[in-house]
N, C-alpha and C positions, 0 to 999 in steps of 0.2 A: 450337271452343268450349273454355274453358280446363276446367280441374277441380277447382275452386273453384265453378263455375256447375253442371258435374254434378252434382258432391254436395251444393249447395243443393237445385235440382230433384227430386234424389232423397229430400231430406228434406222437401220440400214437399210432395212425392206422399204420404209416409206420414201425413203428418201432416193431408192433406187425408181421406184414408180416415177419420181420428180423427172428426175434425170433421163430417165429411159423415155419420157416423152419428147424431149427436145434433140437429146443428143445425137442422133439417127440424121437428123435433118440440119444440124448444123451447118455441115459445107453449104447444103443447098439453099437456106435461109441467106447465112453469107451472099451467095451468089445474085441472089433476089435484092442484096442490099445494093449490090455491084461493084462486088469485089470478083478479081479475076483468079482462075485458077493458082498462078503464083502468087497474089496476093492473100489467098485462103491459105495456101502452105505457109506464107510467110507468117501469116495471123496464130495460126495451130502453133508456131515455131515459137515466136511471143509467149503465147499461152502456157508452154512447154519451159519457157525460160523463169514465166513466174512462179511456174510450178517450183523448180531447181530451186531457185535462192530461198526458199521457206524452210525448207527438211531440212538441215542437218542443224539451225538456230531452234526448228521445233521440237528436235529430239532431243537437243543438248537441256532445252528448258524445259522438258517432260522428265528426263530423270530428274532434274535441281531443286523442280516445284509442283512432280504432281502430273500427272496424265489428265486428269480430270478438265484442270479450266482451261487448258489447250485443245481437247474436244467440244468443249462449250464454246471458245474463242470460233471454231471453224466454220463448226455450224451457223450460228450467225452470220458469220461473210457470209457464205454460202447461199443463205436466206439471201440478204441482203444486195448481192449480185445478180440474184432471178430474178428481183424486183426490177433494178437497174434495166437488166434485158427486156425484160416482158412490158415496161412501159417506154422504153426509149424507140425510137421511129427513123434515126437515122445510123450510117453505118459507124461514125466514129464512136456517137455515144453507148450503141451497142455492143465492139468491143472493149470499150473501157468496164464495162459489163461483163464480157467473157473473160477479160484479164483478170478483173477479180476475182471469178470465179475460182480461175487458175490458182491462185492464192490460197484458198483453201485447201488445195495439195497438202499443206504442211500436217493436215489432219493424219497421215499416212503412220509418222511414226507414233505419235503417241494413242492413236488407236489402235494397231497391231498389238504397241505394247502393253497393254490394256486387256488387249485378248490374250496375250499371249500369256500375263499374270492372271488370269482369271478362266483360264481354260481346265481347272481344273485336272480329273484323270485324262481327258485327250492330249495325244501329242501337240506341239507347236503348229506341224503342217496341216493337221485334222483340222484345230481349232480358226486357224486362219483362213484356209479353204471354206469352211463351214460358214464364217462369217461373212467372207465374199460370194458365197453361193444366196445368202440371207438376201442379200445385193440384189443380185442378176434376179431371184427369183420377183422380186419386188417389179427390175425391169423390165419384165415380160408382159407386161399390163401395159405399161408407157409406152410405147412404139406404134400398139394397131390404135392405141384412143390415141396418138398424137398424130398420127397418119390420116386420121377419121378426120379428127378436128383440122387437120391441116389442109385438105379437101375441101368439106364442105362451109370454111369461115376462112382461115389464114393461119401461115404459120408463126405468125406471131403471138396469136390466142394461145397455141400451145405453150408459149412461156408465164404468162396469167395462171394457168392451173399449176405448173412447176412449183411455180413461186408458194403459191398455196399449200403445197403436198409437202414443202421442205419446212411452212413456217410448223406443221403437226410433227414432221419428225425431230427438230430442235426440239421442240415441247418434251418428245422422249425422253431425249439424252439426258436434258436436265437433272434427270433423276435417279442416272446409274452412278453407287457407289463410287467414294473416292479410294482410291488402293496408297497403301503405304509407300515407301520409296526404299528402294533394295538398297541396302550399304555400300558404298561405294569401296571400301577397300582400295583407295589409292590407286583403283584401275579404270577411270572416266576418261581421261585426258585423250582429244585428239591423234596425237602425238602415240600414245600405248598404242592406242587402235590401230593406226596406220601403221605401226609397225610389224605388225598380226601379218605374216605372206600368205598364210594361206587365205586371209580373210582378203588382202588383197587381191592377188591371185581370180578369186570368185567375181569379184568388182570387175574384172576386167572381160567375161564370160558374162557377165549381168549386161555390161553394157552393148555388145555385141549381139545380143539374143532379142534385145529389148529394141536395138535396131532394127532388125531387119523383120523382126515380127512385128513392130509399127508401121512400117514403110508401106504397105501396100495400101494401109488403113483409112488417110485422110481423104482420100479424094475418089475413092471406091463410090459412094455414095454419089458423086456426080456422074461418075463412068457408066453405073446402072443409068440415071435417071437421063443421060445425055447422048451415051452409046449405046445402052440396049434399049430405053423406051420405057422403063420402068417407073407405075406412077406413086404418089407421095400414100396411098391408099397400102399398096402393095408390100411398098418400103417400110413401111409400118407393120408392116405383117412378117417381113424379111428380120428386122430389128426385133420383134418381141420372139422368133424364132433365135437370133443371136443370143440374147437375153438369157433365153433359157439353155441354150447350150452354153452360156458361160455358166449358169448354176449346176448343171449337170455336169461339165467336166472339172468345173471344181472338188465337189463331192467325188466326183470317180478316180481323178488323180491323186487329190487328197490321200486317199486311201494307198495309197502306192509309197514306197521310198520315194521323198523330196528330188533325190537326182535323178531316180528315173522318170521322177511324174514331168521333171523338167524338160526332161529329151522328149519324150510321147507332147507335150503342151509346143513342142517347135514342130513336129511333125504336123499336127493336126494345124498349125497355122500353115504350112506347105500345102498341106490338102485345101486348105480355102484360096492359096493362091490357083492352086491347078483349075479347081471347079469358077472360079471366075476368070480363067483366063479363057477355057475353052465349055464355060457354061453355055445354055443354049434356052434357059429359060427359070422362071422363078423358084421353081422345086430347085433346080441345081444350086441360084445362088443363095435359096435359103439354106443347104445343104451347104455348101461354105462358111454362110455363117455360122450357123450350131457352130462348125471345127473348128472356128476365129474363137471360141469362148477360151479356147489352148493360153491365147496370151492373158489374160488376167487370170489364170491358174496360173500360170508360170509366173507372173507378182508373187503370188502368196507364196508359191512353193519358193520363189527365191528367199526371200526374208525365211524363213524356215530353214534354209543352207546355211545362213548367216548365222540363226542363234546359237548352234552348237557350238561355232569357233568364238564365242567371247563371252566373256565374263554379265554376269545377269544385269550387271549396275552402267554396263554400256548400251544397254538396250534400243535403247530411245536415240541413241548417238549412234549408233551401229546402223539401225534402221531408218535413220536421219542421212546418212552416209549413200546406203544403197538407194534410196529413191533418189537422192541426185545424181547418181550416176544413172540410173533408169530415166529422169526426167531431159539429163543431158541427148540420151540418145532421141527422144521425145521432141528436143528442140530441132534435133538433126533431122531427121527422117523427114520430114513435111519437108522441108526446102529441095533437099534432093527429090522428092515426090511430084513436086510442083515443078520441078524443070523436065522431069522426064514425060509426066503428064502434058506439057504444052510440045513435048515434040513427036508421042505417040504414046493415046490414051495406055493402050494393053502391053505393053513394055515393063510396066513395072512389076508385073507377074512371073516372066521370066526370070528375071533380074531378082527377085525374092526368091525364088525357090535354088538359085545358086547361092546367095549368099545363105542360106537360112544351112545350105548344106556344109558351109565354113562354120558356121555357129554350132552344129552339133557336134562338129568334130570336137574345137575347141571345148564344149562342153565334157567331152567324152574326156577330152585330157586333163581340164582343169578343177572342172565343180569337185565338190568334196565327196569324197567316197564313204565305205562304211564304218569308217572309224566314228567321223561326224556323225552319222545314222546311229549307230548305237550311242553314243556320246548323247545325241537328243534323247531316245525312249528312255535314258538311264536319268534323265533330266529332271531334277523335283522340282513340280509347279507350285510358282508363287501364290499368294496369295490376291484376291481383291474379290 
């Protein structure tokens, strides 16, 4: 493993700790500010939107100029927007605060690609599984201290230490190698890429997947704390259990063929739907969550579908591509979430586990088979 990929991971981890304290409790903060259920959907949908317009401006100028200062660039917002939250007191100034955050999305492609140049003997899916598992495990601390602090002070303090834990993981980053820039071979252009069907194709299977294993997501955290009783203590102990089960089915999918780790990462979001539809107490909806870690392995394993079908020097542009079509579903999902929510909480659990079972079919017919799969292990890793 080179050390460029360390001190990513190392700054993943801290920066997961940041995040994993606040994140868990967003709706419900929201709420506290008094915003209403469709207006926290509408809010996530925003956030979802600023996510989209970054990626594919952040990939196109991560191959032209460099992975490096476009990771430098993010983490700073990032900083910069936990400050915003963690000192603002009212509800608009505080989303103008989440909205930036959002912005930082763009970090997506040219960090992947980053890992993906720098991973050395591991495959693409390994290495990028491994760095999101680097993530979650960092998150697993953040949830019971932000539960704790949210209890016995406010959950507004929890964004005070965020801010903090995000200004040491910037510090990290600063100092992972710049990687050279792959040759472009006249095969960058939007235009080439999109014309790639099987890469399309995938795009359309991404975004579908990415739907309906978000859907159930945004408002889950009120449903506990408002329909079953569930306190901020608890939820915090529910979240660092999420936490770790996104590191652990990272790691464990990881390890699988990309397509199939993809199918198993929807399933296991279906099992979080079931266990919170007809849970009956916190062991079960922590058992939910671990299986929810399905969708942020199914991020990584998507982007790992994608490498095989394009050229190295689209990289950045490829994976610029896919998160906005993952971000677009991101917009979606909260709004339909928030209307099904104000007309009956536990609906949307149903309604997930059928649609999620349209998504694996489609997967079945569309993601890339094993041609792609060998196409990857046959793959020489670049350098950084």
């Amino acid at each position: 493993m080179k050390p460029g990929l360390i001190l990513v991971m190392a700054s993943l981890f801290t920066w997961g700790a940041g995040e994993g304290m606040f994140i868990y409790f967003q709706p419900i903060y929201l709420e506290q500010l008094g915003a209403s259920p469709m207006l926290i959907g509408s809010i996530f949908s925003a956030f979802g939107l600023m996510m989209m317009v970054t990626h594919i401006p952040a990939g196109y100028l991560a191959d032209r100029f460099g992975r490096k200062p476009l990771m430098i660039t993010a983490w700073i917002c990032g900083m910069s927007a936990a400050w915003v939250m963690a000192l603002s007191k009212t509800l608009p100034i505080f989303v103008v605060g989440y909205l930036l955050y959002g912005l930082t999305a763009f970090v997506s492609s040219p960090l992947f690609s980053y890992v993906t140049a720098a991973r050395g003997k591991l495959s693409a899916g390994r290495a990028m599984t491994l760095a999101s598992a680097m993530f979650n495990l960092g998150a697993v601390i953040g949830p019971v201290t932000g539960g704790w602090i949210g209890d016995h002070f406010s959950l507004r303090t929890i964004y005070l230490f965020s801010a903090c834990l995000f200004m040491v993981s910037a510090l990290i980053i600063v100092f992972v190698r710049r990687q050279p820039r792959d040759d472009p071979e006249g095969e960058t252009s939007p235009k080439t890429l999109l014309s790639n069907p099987r890469y399309r194709a995938f795009m359309g299977v991404a975004f579908l997947a990415t739907f309906v294993m978000f859907l159930p997501q945004p408002l889950t955290p009120n449903f506990l704390q408002n329909e079953r009783g569930i306190s901020l203590t608890v939820m915090g102990v529910i979240g660092s259990v999420a936490s770790f089960g996104n590191a652990v089915l990272n790691i464990v999918l990881g390890q699988l063929a990309a397509r199939i780790g993809f199918l198993l990462a929807q399933v296991c979001v279906a099992a979080f739907a079931i266990l919170l539809w007809h849970g009956n107490g916190p062991v079960m909806y922590g058992l939910g969550y671990f299986l929810l870690g399905g969708f942020r392995a199914a991020r990584m394993l998507a982007f790992a579908q994608v490498r095989p079908l394009i050229h190295p020097a689209q990289m950045g542009l490829a994976y610029g591509i896919t998160e906005t079509v993952n971000s677009l579903a991101v917009i979606l999902a909260p709004l339909l979430a928030g209307i099904i929510y104000e007309q009956n909480p536990v609906w949307i659990y149903p309604l997930t586990l059928g649609l999620i079972a349209l998504s694996v079919l489609f997967t079945v017919l569309f993601a890339p088979r094993e041609l792609a799969e060998s196409r990857q292990k046959a793959d020489i890793p670049l350098s950084g």
